[in-house]
N, C-alpha and C positions, 0 to 999 in steps of 0.2 A: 326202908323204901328209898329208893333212888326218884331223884326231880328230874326231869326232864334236863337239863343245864347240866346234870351232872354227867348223865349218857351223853350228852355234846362233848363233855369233858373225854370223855374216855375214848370217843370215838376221833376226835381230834389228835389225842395221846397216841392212837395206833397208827393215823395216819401221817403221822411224823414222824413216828418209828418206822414205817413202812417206807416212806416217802427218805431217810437217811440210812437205810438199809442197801438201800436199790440206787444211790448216790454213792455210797462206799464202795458197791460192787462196779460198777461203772468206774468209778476210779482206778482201783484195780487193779480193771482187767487194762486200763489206757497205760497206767504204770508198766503194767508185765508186759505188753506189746511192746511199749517201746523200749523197754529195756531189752527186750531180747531180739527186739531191730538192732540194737547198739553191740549187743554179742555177737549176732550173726557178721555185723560189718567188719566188727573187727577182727575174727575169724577165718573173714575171706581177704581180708588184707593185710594177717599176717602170713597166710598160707602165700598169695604173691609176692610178698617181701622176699620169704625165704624160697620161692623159688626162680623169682630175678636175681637175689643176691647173695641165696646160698644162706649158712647157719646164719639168725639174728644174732648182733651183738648185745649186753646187756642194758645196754643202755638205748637201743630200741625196745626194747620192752617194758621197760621202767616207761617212756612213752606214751607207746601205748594202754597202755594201763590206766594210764593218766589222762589221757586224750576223752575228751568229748565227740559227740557224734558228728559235730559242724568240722570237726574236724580230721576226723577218721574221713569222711569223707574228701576233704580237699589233697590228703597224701593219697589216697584210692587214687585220686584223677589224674595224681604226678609219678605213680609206679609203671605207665606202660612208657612214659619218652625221658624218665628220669635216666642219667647215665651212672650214678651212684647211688647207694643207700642215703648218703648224708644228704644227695639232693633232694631226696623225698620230704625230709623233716628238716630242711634246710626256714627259716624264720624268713618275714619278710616276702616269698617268691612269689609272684606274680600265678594265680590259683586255675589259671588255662596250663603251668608247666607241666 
């Protein structure tokens, strides 16, 4: 026979597991979002690379690879008035270029 304290127990057990289940998944899916924000950006900003500047060299791509999304984004903003590939991943540049 089960005491009453014990059904607490079990009922507390599930709602923990319940309650870390539905936490995991929620994680996730914020993980998978924003990873695959970070694919798309950079997807779309090698496809403009290579078509301002023609075949990427290898060591844009090693880069990119590398690059984070604070980052991906500030070369996105330097591909439309950049006059070279270098100026794009140029260190330092003023993040309006």
């Amino acid at each position: 026979m089960s005491t009453i304290a014990d059904e607490w127990i079990r009922e507390g057990e599930q709602k923990g597991l319940l309650q870390g289940i539905s936490q995991g998944i929620s994680q996730g899916i914020s993980q998978g979002l924003s990873q695959g924000i970070s694919q798309g950006e950079l997807a779309v900003l090698r496809r403009l690379l290579t078509r301002r500047f023609g075949p990427l060299p290898f060591w844009t791509e090693a880069r990119l690879n590398q690059a984070g999304q604070a980052q991906l984004e500030i070369w996105a903003d330097r591909v439309l008035d950049a006059p070279t590939l270098e100026y794009v991943f140029a260190e330092g540049e003023d993040e309006k270029h």
